[in-house]
MARVO-640343 format. One record per residue: residue in one letter; y, x, z of N, C-alpha, C, O, CB in turn. Coordinates in steps of 0.2 Angstrom, whole numbers, plus 5000, padded with zeros to 4 digits. Glycine has a CB too. Layout:
# MARVO-640343
AYXZYXZYXZYXZYXZ...
//
This chain:
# MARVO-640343
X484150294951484550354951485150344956485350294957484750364944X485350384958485850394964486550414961486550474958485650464969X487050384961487650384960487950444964488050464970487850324962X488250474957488650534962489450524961489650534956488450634960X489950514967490650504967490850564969490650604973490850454972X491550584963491850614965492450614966492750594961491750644963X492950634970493550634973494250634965494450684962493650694979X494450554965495050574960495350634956495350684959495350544962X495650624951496150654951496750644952497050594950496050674947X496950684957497750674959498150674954498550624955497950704963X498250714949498850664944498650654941499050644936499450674940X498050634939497850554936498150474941498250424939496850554935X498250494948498250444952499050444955499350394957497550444957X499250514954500050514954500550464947501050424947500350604953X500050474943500450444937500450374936500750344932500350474932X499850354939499550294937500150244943500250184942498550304939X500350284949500650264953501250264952501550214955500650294957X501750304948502350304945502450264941502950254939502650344943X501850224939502050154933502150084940502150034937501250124926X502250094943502550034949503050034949503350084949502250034955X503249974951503849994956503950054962503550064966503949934959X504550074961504550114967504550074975504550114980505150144966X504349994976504049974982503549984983503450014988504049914984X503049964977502349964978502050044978501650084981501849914971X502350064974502150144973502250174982501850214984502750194966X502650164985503050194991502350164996502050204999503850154993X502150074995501750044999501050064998500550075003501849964998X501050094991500250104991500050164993499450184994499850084983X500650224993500550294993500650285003500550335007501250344986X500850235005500950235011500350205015500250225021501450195012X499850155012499550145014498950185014498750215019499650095013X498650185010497950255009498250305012497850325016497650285001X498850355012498850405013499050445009499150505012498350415013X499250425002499150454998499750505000500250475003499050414991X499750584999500350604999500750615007501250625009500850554995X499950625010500150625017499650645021499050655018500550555020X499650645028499050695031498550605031497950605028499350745041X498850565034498450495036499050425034499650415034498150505045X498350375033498550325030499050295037498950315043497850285027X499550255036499950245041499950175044499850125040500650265039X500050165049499850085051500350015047500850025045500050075059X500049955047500249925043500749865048501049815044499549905039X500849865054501249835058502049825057502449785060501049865064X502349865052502849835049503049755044503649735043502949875048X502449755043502649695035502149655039501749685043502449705024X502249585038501749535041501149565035501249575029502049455041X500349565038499849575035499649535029499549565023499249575039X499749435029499949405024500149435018499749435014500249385026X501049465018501349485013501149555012501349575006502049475014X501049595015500749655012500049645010499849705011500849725017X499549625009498949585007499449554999499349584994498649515013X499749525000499949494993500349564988500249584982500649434995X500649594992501149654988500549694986500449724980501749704994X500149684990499649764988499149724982498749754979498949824997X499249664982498649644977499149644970499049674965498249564979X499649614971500249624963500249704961500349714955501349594966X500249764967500149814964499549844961499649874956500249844966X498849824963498449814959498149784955497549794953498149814960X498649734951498549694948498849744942498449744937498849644950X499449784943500049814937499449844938499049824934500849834939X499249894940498849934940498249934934498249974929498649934947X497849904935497449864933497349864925496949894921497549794935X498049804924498249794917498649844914498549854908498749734917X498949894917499049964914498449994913498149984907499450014919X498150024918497350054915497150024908496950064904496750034921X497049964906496649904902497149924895496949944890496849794907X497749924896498449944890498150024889498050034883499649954895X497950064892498150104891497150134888497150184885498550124897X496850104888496050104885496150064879495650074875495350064890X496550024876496649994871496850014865496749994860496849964871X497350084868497950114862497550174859497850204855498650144866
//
């Protein structure tokens, strides 16, 4: 059987975004795109630390979703 993907919902994924910090929310809506025509280059933060930042926000992310299937 063939998987059919369908494109998020956006305030499902705006709100899921406003439980961050307003860094990571800024970095993650900066980096995909989100909230803009295209995703934007990553040559300001060394790749290292934005690799780390974007993983602590998917982390919160994560564990919010996980809180929030439990209640």
């Amino acid at each position: 059987m063939r998987e059919v993907h369908t494109a998020p919902d956006i305030d499902a994924v705006d709100a899921a975004l406003r439980q961050l910090s307003p860094g990571a929310e800024h970095l993650l809506r900066a980096r995909f795109g989100i909230g803009a025509a295209a995703p934007r280059r990553r040559d300001v933060i060394p790749r290292r630390r934005l690799r780390q930042l974007e993983a602590s926000a998917f982390r919160t992310l994560r564990l919010n979703a996980l809180g929030s299937q439990t209640s």
